[in-house]
Every structure is written in structure tokens, then in C-alpha cells.
Backbone bond lengths (Angstrom), bond angles and torsions (degrees), N, CA, C in turn:
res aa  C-N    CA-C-N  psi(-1)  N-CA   C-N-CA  omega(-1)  CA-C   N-CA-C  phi
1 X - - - 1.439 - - 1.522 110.47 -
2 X 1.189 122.81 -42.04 1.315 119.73 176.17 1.349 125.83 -83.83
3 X 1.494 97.79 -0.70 1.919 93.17 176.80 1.355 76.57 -87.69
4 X 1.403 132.67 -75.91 1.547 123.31 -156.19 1.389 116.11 -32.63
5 X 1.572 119.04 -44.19 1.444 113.60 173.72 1.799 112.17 -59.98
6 X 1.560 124.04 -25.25 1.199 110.65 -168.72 1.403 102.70 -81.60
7 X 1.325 132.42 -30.54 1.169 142.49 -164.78 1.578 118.51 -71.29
8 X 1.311 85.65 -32.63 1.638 123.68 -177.58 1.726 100.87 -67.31
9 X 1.060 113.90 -50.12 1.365 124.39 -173.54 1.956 113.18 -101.29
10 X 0.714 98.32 1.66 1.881 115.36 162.39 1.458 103.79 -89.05
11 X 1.515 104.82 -47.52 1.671 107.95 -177.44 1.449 114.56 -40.65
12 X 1.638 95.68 -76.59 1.138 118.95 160.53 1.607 131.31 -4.59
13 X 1.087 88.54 -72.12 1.978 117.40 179.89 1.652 97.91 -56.87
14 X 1.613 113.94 -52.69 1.354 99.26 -152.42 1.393 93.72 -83.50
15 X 1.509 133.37 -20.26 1.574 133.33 165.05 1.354 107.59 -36.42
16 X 1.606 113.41 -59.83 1.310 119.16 -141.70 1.657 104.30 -73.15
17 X 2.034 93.81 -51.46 1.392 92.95 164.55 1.450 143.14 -51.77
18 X 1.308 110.70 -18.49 1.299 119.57 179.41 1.782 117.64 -89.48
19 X 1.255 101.48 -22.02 1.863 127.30 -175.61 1.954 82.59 -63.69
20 X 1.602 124.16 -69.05 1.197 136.63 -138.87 1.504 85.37 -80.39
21 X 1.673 130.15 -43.67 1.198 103.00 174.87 1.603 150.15 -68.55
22 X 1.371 86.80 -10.53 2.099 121.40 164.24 1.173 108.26 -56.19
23 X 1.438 109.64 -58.06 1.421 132.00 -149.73 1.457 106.20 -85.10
24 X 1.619 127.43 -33.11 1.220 131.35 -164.73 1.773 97.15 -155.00
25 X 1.227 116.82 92.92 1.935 103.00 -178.23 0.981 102.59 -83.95
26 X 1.407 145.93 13.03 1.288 104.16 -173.10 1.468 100.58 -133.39
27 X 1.867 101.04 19.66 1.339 118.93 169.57 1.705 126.01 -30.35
28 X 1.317 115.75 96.17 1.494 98.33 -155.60 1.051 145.79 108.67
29 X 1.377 106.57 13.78 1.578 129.87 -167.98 1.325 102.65 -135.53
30 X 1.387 118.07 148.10 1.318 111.71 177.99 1.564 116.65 -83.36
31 X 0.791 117.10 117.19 1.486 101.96 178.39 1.636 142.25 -122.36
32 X 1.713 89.65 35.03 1.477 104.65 -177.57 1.742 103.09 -105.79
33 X 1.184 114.08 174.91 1.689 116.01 -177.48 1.328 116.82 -52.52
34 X 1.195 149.89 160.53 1.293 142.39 178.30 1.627 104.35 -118.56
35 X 1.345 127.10 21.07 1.808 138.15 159.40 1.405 109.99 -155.40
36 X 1.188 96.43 168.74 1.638 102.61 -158.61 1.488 92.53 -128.17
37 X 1.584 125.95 -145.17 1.680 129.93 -162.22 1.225 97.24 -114.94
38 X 1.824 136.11 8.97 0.979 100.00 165.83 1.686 99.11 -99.68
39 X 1.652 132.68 17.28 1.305 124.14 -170.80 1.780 74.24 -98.92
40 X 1.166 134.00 -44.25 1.452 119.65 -150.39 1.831 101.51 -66.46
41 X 1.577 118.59 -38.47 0.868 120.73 168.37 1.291 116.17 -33.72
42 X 1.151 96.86 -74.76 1.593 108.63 -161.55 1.431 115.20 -57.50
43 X 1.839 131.53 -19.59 0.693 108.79 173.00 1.618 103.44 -93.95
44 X 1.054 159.99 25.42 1.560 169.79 -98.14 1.402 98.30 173.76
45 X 1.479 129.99 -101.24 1.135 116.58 -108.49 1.490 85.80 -94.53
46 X 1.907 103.79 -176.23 1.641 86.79 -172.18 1.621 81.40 126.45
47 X 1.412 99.32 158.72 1.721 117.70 -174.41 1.551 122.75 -87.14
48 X 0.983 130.30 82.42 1.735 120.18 -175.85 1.524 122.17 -94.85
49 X 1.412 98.27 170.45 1.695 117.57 -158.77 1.340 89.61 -121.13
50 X 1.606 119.88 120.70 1.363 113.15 162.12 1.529 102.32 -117.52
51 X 1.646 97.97 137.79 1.353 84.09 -168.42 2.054 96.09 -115.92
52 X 1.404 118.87 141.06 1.723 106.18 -154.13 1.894 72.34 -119.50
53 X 1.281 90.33 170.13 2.109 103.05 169.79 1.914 78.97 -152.34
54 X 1.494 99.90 129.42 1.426 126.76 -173.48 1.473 101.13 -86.06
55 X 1.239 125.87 159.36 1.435 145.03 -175.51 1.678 84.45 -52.61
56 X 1.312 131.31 -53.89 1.464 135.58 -169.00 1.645 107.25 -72.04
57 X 1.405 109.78 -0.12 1.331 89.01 -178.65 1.444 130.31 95.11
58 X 1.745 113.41 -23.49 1.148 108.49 163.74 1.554 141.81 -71.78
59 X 1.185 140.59 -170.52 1.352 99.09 -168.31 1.678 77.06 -136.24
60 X 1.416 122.38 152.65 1.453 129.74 -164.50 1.575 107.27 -121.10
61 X 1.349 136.40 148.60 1.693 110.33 -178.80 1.352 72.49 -142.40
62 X 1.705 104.73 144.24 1.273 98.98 164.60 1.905 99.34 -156.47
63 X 1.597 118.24 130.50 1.473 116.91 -162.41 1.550 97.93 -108.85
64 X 1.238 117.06 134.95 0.994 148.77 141.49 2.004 151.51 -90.05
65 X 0.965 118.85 133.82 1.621 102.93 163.29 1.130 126.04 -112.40
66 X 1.504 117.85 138.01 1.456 124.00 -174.64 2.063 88.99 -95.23
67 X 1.761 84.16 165.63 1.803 88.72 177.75 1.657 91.81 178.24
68 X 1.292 98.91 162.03 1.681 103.23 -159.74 1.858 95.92 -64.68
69 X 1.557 103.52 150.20 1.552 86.95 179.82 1.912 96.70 -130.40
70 X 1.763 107.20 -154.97 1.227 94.37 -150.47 1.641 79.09 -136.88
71 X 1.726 124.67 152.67 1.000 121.29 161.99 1.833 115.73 -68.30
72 X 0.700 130.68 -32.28 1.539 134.74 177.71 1.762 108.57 -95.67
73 X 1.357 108.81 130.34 1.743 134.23 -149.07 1.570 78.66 -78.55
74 X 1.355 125.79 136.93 1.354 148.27 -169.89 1.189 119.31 57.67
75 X 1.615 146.15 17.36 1.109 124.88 -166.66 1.582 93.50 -135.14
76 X 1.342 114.29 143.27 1.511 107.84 -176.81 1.906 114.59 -91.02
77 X 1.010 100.95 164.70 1.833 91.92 -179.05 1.406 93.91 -80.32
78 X 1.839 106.69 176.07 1.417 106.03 167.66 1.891 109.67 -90.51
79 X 1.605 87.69 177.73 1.527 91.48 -148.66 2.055 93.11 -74.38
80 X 1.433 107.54 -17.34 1.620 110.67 168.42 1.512 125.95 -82.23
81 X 1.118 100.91 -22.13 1.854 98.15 -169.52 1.940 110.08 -104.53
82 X 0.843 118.01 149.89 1.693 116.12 177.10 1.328 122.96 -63.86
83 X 1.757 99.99 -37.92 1.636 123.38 -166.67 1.671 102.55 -144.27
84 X 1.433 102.20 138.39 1.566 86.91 -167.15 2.056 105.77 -68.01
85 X 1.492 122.18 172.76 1.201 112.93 164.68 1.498 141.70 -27.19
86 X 1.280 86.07 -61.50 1.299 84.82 -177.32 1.778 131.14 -63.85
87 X 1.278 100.90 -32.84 1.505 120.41 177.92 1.446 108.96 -72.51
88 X 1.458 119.14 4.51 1.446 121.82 172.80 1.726 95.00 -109.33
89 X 1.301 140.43 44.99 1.331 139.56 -162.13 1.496 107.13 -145.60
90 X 1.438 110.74 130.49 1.477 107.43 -167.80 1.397 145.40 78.38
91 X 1.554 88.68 13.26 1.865 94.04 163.05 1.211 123.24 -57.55
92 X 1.301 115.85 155.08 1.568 118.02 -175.89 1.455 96.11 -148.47
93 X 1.636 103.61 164.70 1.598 106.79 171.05 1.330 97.86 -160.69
94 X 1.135 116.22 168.19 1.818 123.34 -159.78 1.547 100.93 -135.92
95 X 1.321 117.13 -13.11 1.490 116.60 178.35 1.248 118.03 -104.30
96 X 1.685 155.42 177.32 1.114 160.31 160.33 1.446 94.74 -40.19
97 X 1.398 120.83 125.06 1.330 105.96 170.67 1.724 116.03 -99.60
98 X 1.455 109.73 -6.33 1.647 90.95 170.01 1.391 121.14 -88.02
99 X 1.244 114.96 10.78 1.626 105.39 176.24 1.420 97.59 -113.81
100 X 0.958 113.15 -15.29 2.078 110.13 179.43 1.355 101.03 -114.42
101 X 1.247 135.05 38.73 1.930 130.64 162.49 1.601 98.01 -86.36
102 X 1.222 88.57 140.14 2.007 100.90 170.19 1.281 81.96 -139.71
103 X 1.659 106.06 135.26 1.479 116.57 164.00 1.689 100.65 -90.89
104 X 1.121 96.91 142.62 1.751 110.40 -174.34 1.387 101.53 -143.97
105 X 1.288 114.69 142.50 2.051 117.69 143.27 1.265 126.44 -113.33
106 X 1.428 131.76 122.64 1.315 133.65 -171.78 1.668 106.30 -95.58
107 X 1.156 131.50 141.73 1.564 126.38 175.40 1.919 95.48 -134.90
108 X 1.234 76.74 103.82 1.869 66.63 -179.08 1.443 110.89 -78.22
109 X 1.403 128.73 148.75 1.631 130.39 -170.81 1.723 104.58 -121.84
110 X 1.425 84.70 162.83 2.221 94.08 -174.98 1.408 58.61 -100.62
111 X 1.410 95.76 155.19 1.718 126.23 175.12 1.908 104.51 -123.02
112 X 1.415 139.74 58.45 1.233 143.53 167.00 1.861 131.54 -38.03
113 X 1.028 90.56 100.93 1.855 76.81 -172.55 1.395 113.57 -91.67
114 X 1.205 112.58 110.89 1.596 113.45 160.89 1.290 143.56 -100.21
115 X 1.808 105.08 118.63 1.526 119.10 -172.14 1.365 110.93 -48.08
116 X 1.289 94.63 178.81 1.498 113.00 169.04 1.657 112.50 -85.54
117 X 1.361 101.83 101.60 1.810 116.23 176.33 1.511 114.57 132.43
118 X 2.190 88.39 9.93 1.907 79.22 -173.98 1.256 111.51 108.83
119 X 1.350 124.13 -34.07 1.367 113.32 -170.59 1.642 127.44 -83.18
120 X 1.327 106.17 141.88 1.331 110.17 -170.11 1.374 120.25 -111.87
121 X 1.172 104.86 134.24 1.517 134.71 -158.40 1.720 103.67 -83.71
122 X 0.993 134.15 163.66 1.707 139.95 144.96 1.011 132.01 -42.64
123 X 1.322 132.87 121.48 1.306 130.16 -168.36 1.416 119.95 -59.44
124 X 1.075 107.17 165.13 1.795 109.99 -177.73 1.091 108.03 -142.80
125 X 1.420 139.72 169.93 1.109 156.41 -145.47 1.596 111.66 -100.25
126 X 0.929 118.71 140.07 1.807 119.68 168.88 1.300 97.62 165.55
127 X 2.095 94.64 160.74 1.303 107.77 -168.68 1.592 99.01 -125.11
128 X 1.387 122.77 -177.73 1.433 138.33 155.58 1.450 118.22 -123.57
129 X 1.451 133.64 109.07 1.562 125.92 -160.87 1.701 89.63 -129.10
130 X 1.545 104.00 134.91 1.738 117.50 -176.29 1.273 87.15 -123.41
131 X 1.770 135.58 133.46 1.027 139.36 -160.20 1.695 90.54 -129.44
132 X 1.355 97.68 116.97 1.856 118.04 -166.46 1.232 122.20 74.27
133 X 1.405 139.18 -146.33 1.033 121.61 -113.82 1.524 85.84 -139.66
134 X 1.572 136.56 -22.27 1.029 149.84 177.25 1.454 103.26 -107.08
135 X 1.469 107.56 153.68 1.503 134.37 -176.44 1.105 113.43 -119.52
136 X 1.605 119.60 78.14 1.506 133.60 179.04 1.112 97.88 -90.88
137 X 1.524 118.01 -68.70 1.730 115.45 172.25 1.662 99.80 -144.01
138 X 1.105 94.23 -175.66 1.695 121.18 -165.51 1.400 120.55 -130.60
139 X 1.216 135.82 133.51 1.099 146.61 168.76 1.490 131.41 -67.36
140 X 1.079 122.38 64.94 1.643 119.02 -173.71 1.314 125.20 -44.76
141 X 0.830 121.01 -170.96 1.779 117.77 -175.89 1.608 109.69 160.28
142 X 1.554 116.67 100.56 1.588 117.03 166.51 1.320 109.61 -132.44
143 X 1.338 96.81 -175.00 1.942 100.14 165.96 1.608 80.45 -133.98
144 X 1.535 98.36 142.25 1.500 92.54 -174.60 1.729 76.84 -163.94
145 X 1.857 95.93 119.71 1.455 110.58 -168.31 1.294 126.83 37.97
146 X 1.298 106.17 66.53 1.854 128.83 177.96 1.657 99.92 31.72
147 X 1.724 122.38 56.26 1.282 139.13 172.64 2.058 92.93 -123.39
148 X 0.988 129.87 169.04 0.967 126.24 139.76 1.592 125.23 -147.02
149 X 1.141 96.11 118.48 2.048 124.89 -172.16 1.078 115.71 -81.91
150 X 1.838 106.51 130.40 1.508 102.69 -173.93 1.704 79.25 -145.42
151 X 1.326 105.67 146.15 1.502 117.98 -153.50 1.843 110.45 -164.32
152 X 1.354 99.32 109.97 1.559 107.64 175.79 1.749 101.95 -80.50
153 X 1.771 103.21 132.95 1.313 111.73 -149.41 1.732 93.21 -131.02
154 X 1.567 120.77 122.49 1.145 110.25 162.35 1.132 134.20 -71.04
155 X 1.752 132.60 167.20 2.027 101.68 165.54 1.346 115.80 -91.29
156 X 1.266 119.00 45.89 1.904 118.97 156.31 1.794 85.11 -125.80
157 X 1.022 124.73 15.88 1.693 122.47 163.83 1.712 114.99 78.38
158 X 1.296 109.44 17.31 1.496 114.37 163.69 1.369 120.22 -71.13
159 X 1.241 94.08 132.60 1.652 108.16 176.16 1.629 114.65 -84.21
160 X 1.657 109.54 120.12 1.347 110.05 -173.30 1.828 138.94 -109.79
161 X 2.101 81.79 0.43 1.338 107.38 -166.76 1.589 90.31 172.99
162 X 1.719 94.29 121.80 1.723 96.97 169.96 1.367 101.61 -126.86
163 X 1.804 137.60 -169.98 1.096 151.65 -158.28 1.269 104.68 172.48
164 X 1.340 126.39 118.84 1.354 119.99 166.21 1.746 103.47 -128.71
165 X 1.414 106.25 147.51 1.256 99.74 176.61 1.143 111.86 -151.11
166 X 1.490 101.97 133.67 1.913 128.99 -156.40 2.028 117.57 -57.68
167 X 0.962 110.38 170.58 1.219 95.40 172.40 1.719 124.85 -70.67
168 X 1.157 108.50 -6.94 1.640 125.77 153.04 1.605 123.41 -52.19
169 X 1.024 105.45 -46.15 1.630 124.59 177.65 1.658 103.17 101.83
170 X 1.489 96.40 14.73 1.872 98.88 -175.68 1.624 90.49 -82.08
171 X 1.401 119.31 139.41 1.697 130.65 149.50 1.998 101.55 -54.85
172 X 1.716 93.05 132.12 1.319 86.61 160.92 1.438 97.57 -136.67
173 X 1.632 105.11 -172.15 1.954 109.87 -161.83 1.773 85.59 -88.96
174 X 1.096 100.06 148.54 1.124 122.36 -174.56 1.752 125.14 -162.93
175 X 1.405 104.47 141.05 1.713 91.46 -169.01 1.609 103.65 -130.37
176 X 1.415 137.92 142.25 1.263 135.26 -168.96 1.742 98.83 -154.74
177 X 1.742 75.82 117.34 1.588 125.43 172.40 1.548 133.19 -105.73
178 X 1.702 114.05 108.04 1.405 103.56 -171.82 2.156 104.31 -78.31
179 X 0.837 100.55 119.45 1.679 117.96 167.19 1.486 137.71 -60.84
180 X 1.365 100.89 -38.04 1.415 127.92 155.12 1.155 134.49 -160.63
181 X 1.329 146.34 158.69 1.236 143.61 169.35 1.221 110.28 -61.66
């Protein structure tokens, strides 16, 4: 009598467990990001050297700093969140969303250009995008002196693949080096 009841209740279990894994697979998995903005920082912000060579051959250097930035023009994000609140409000989607979800993080960046003597230029636009849920590398993305840079980024801030492309829309060779933190 009591094996039948144990057997009885194994049944059970392995039904139920198996019902919830149909019903929900990934029941049990973590499935939120595993770093937050101060890992994106750290591999980001910091002073860089882009170095461009023109269709002619010359070679162009021009330094910049990346640093966490803010969706709204003068205001900085906080030093915990990626995007301030509110700008995380009002997503929508029009398609099935469990077969078309991509987990992503966007960190948008002030893009600063600095002359030769120190001087600092107006900020510019650029982002940092980590595609899922782990932070192997990152996708850069600025316009930095009417160039625009797109750059596979490790999180100790190695550069693993850059692209810059001219105001032509031609790709030219180009190399990008962080200088300092």
C-alpha cells in the first residue's frame, strides 16, 4: 500500500513537473542581466584615440571621452540606472512577443571631443548596446567629428573590432584606443 501511494505521488510530481516545463521553459532560470551600469561604465568611459587613414591615405587622430550619458539634453543619468525612469515607460510591440524578445541593454553616452591643448568641444551623441543577458562585449556606437564609430568593446574596455565611416558613407581603416580611464 505504501509503495503504490509513493509511486502514486512520483507520478504526480513528474506530471506536474513536466506540465510547468511545456507551459513555462525557462521555469527556473534566471533570466535577468547578470551586470548592471557600473560594469558598462567601466568598460566605456575613459579618454580615447581614434586613429582614421582617409581614402588619400592620410592618417587623422582625433581624442575624445566617452561617459555615461542621459536621454534628455543636459541632464545626467543616475549613477544606478542605465536610462533615467521615465524613458524606460511605454514600450509597445505589435508582434507576438515571445518568439521576437531579444534581451538587450542600451547606455546612452555624451561623446566629448578634445582638442589639442585640452580643450573641450560639445557633446555628441553615442550609445553602448550588450545584446542578452551576459556582458562578454558590447557594441559601441558614436559620431565623433562627423566620422561615425562602431566598435566591439570588451568589459576591461578592449577594442576587438572597429569601423569608421567617412562623411562619404565609405568604411575607412581605423584603430580605437582607450588612453585613460
Amino acid at each position: 500500500m505504501a509503495t503504490s501511494r509513493r509511486l502514486i505521488r512520483i507520478g504526480v510530481l513528474t506530471v506536474v513537473g513536466l506540465a510547468v516545463l511545456v507551459l513555462n521553459p525557462v521555469f527556473g532560470v534566471l533570466a535577468g542581466p547578470s551586470f548592471g551600469a557600473e560594469e558598462l561604465r567601466a568598460a566605456v568611459e575613459g579618454t580615447w584615440r581614434l586613429t582614421v587613414r582617409g581614402e588619400d591615405g592620410a592618417a587623422r587622430t582625433v581624442t575624445f571621452r566617452l561617459a555615461q550619458g542621459s536621454e534628455v539634453e543636459g541632464e545626467h543619468a543616475s549613477a544606478r540606472a542605465l536610462i533615467r525612469p521615465a524613458a524606460a515607460c511605454g514600450h509597445r510591440t505589435l508582434i507576438k512577443s515571445a518568439g521576437a524578445c531579444m534581451d538587450y541593454t542600451r547606455m546612452p553616452l555624451e561623446v566629448t571631443l578634445i582638442a589639442e591643448g585640452g580643450e573641450r568641444r560639445p557633446a555628441e551623441a553615442g550609445e553602448l548596446l550588450v545584446f542578452g543577458t551576459r556582458f562578454d562585449h558590447a557594441r559601441l556606437q558614436a559620431s565623433v567629428a562627423e566620422l561615425r564609430v562602431s566598435a566591439s568593446v570588451t568589459p576591461a574596455g578592449e577594442v576587438q573590432s572597429v569601423s569608421s565611416l567617412g562623411d562619404t558613407g565609405r568604411a575607412l581603416s581605423s584603430t580605437l584606443v582607450r588612453i585613460a580611464r
